[in-house]
Structure formats: C-alpha cells, structure tokens
MARGU-430118 format. One record per residue (C-alpha): residue in one letter; chain; x, y, z. Coordinates in steps of 0.05 Angstrom, whole numbers. Layout:
<atoms>
> code,unit,X,Y,Z
> A,A,X,Y,Z
...
</atoms>
This chain:
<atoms>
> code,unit,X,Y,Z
> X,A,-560,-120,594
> X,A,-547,-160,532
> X,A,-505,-218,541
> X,A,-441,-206,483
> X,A,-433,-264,430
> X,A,-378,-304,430
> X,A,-351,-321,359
> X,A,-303,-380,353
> X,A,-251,-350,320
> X,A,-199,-397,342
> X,A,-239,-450,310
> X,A,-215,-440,239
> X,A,-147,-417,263
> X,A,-114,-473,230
> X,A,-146,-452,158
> X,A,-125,-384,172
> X,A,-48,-406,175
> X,A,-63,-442,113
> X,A,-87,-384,80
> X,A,-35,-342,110
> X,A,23,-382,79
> X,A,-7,-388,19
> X,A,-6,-312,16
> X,A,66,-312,38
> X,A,97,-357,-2
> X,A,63,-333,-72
> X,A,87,-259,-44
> X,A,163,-295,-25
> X,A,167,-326,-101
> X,A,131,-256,-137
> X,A,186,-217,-100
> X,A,253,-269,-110
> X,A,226,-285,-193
> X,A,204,-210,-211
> X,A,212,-159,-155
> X,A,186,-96,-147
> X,A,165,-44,-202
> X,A,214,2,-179
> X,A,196,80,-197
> X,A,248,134,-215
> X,A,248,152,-137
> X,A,296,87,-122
> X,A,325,77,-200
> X,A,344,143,-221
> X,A,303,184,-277
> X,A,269,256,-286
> X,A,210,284,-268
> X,A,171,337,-310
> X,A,114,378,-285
> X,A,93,419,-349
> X,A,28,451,-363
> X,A,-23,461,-419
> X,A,-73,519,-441
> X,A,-129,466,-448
> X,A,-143,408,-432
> X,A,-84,360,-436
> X,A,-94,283,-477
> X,A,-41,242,-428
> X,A,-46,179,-487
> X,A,-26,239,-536
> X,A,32,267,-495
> X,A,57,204,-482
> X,A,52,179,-559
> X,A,94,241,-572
> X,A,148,231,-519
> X,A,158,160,-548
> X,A,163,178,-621
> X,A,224,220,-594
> X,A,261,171,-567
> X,A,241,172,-497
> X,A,232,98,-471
> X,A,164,83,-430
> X,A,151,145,-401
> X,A,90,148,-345
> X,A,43,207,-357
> X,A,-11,236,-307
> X,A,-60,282,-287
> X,A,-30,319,-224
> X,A,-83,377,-194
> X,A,-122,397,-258
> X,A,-131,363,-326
> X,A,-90,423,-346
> X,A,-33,397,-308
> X,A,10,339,-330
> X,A,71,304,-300
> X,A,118,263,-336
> X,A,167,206,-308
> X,A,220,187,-352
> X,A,261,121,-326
> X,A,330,130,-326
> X,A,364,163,-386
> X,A,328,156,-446
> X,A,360,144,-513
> X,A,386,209,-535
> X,A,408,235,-476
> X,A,463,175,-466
> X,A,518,229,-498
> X,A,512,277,-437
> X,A,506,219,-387
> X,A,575,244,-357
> X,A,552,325,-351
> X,A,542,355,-288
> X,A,458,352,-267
> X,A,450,425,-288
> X,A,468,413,-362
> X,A,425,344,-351
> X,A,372,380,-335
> X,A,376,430,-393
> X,A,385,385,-444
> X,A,327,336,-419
> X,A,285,400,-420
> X,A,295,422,-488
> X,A,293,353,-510
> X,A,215,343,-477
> X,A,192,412,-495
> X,A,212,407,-566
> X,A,175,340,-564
> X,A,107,363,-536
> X,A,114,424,-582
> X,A,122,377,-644
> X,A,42,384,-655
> X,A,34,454,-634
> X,A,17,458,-572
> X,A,18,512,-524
> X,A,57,473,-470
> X,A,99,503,-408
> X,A,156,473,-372
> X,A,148,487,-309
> X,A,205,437,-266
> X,A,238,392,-282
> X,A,274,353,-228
> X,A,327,298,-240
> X,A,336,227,-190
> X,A,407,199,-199
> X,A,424,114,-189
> X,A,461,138,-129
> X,A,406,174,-98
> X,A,359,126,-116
> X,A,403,65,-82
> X,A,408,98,-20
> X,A,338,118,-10
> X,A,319,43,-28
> X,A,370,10,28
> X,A,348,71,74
> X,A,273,48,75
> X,A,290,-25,84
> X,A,335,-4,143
> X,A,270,38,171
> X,A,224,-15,167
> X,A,279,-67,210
> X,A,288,-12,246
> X,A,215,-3,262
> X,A,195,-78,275
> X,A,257,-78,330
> X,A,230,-24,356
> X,A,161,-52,361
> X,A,185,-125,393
> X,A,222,-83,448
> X,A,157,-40,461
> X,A,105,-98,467
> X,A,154,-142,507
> X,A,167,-96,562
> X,A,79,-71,556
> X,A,66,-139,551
> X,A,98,-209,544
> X,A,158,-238,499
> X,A,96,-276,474
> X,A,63,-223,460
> X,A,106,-185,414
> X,A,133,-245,381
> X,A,63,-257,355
> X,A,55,-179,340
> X,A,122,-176,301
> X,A,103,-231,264
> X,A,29,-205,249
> X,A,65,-142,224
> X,A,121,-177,176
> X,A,64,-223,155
> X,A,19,-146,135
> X,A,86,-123,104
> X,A,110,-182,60
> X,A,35,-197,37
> X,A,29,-119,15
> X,A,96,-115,-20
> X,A,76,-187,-49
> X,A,15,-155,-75
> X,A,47,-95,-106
> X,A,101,-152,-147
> X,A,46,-187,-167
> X,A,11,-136,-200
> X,A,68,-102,-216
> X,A,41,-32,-180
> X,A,85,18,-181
> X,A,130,19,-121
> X,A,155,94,-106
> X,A,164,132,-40
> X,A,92,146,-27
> X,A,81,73,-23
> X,A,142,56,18
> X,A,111,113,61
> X,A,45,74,61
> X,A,77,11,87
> X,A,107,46,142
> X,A,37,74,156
> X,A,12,-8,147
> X,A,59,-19,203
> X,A,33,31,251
> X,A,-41,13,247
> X,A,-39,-54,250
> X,A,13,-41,312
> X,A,-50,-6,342
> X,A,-102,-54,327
> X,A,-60,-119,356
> X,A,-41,-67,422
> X,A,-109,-64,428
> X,A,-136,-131,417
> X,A,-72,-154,462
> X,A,-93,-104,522
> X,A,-162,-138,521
> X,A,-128,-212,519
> X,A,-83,-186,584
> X,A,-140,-160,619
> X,A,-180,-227,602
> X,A,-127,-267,629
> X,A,-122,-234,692
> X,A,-203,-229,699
> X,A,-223,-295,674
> X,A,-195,-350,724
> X,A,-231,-408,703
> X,A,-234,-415,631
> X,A,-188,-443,584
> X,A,-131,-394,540
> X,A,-169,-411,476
> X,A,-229,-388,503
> X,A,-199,-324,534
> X,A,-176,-310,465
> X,A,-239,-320,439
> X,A,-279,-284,492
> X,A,-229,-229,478
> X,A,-229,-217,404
> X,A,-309,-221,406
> X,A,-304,-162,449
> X,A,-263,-124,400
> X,A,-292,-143,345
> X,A,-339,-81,327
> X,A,-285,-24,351
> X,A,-239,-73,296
> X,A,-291,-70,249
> X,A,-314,9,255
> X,A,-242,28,251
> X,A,-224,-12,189
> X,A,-281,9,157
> X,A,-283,82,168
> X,A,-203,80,151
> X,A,-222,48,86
> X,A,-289,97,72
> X,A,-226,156,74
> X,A,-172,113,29
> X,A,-229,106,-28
> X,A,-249,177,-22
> X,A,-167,190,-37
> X,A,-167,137,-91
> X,A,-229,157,-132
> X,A,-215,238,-111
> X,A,-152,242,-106
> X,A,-120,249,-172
> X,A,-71,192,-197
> X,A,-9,210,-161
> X,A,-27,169,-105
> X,A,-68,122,-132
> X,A,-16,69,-106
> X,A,-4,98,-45
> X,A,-87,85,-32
> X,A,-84,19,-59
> X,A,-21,4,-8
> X,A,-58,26,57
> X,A,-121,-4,32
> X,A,-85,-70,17
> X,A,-48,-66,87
> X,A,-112,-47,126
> X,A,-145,-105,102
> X,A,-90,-155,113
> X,A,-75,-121,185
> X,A,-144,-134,219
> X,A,-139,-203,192
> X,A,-71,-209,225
> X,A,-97,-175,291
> X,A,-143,-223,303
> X,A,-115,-285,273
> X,A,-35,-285,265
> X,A,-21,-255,330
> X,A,-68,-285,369
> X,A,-60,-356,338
> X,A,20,-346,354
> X,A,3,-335,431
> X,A,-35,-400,423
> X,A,20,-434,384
> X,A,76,-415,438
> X,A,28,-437,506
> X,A,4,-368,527
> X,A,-24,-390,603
> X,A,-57,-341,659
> X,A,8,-344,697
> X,A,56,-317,642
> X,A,13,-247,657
> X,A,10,-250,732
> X,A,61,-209,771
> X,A,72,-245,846
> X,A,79,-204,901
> X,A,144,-203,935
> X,A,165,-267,971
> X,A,101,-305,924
> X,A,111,-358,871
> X,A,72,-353,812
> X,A,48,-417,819
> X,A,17,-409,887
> X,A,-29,-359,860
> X,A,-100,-383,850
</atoms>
C-alpha cells in the first residue's frame, strides 16, 4: 500500500494570513471608497426584452438608445443573437415628467419612448416586456440579501459548534466571511456588475465552501481522536494531505462546469460565473488555510474533541 504524502501546509501558514489580509483590506477600502456597481435589481430602472427579424448589432442599439436621451443603458444578447435585452438605470432623461404616474403609465410611456428609438433606423424591432424595478423595491431587496447572508453565517456557527467545536466554527465562519468579503471586494474592484444573480452566487460561495471546510474539519476530528502521539500542527497537516485530491477534484470539476456557463452561456450570467468562479477559488484556499490556521491560532488540542465517560476527567484520558 502506498504510504500518503504529507505536505506542510502549516508551514507557510503565516504567508497565507499575509496574503489573506492583503486581500481583505484592498476589498475593505474598494468597498468603503467606491462600492458596489449596483444593477437596476437593487437601484430601481426598466428592463426591456425586445426582439429583432435579424440579427441584432447590440453597439448599434445601444448608440440609438443614447442619442434619445436614455443615460448608459446595458445591452445584451439573451438566448439568440435575435434576442436583445435592454437595462435602463433609473429614469432616464425624458421620462423625469411622468416620474409621479402610477407604473402602468411608466411602463407605457418608457415603451413608446424605446420602440420609437430602435425604430429611428428602420428596423423591424418587437417589444416584447418590458418590466419596471422601483428605488423602493430595489432598497428592500438590497437590505433583504445582507440580512440573508448574517442570517446564513449564524446559522452556520450554530451548526459546526454543536457538529463540532466552538473552535471549529469560529475558524469556519471566519473562512466563509473571509470567501465573502474577498468576492464582493473583487466585484468593487472591477466594478462587475452586482445584480441578484450574483448575490445569488455568493450565497451559493457560502454553501460550498461550508462543505469543503465540514469536510476537511471531519477529517481533522477524526485525526485527533486517531492520532495520539503527534503534535496538533501535524494532525492538521496529516489531515489536509488526506483531503487534498477530493479538494482538488471537486474544485476543479466545479470550475470545468462554471466556464462551460461563462463561455456557453450567453451574457446574462456572465457575472454570476465569474462570482462562483471567484468564490470557488478563494473557498478551497480558505478550507485549507483560514480555517485550519484559526484552530491553530486559538490552541486546538486532542482533548477539546474527546468526550469522557461519565464520572472521567478529560484529562485522565490517555
């Protein structure tokens, strides 16, 4: 039988929490300087599916819808190249008089106002939806998610420290603030998008990289328990060596499926790819160094794991 490998991963543990507070402070200053890019899901706006006879120039549609006064609008491919949808921020310019109407006359008037624009150089154009995003709506889905994703990490502490150890899910709900903050950091800094299909992608970050720490954490228990005579560092290291390849296989055929949907899958959730690729990368790092390096950091020994039998003191116990 082949003797496994034992990688030092604890080793460099002290340049991976330089590296990971690098990460987290550029992400903390991106998101207090310039925030997120928010979309017209949390600021209010309209979206237009319409669709064309042939072949459809987006750079064309979108030269037209700005030559009639609508501000920055965001223009895509959605199914076909036949098929375009159009996301206008807000109000734009000349639709400020009928900012008080109720949203049926809104949406009239934002219709007429779009189809006469894409019919300005002929083209055989129809409006099929159009679907209007007030500030109100918008505000409440943005507090919503941010209560959701507290909500989730309390959830998660609870469910590892009753699993596990206190130790143990501090270091997971750290691992999976440290995936969140460096993802949203990302999308600030490169000033992605950030719509509901991403938000939905974070909460999906939050899940996997739950799974991967539960597992590299049921393999650190069991270690603990096994091992008697070997130091925690090594038990760590023993531990992630022996997930390392079910760690790696997973990430990897995760990722093989989020470029399929990035390349394949048309532009609408281009960002929502980029989010999950972003946090999948970010979360095996975390599984095997943030959590792991926090069990270090707060004195993880053999006898926090041990249970003693009635009338038996922990200590006793070989």
């Amino acid at each position: 039988m082949t003797q496994l490998k034992v990688y030092n991963f604890m080793g460099i543990r002290r340049l991976a929490v330089g590296l990971s507070a690098t990460l987290l402070v550029l992400s903390t200053i991106s998101l207090a300087t310039q925030g997120l890019q928010l979309g017209l899901d949390f600021t209010g706006g309209t979206q237009v599916e319409v669709g064309y006879q042939s072949p459809a120039n987006v750079e064309g549609v979108r030269a037209q819808l700005e030559r009639a006064g609508f501000e920055k609008p965001v223009v895509v491919h959605f199914g076909s190249d036949r098929d375009v949808l159009i996301r206008l921020q807000g109000k734009p310019e000349p639709e400020q008089a009928i900012s008080d109407e109720q949203d049926g006359t809104v949406k009239k008037a934002l219709s007429d106002k779009v189809y006469e624009a894409l019919q300005s150089e002929g083209a055989d154009v129809e409006l099929r939806r159009v679907d209007f995003v007030g500030p109100q709506i918008g505000e409440e889905l943005r507090e919503d998610g941010g209560l959701g994703m507290l909500a989730a990490l309390i959830v998660v502490m609870f469910y590892v420290a009753m699993r596990f150890q206190l130790k143990f899910a501090i270091g997971a709900v750290l691992a999976l603030a440290h995936d969140v903050m460096i993802t949203l950091g990302f999308f600030s800094l490169m000033r992605f998008e950030f719509d509901l299909t991403v938000l939905a992608a974070i909460l999906a970050v939050v899940g996997y990289s739950l799974n991967d720490t539960i597992v590299v954490s049921d393999r650190i228990r069991e270690n603990f328990r096994k091992i008697r005579n070997m130091a925690p560092l090594d038990v760590i290291n023993e531990s992630l060596s022996q997930t390392l390849w079910r760690t790696i296989n997973t990430s990897l055929t995760t990722l093989l499926v989020l470029l399929s949907l990035f390349f394949l899958g048309g532009e609408l959730i281009h960002n929502f790819a980029i989010a999950l690729m972003v946090g999948v990368g970010v979360g095996t790092y975390s599984s095997i160094y943030v959590a792991a390096t926090v069990m270090l950091a707060m004195d993880i020994q053999r006898e926090d794991l041990l249970v003693p039998e009635k009338g038996e003191l922990v200590d006793d116990l070989p």
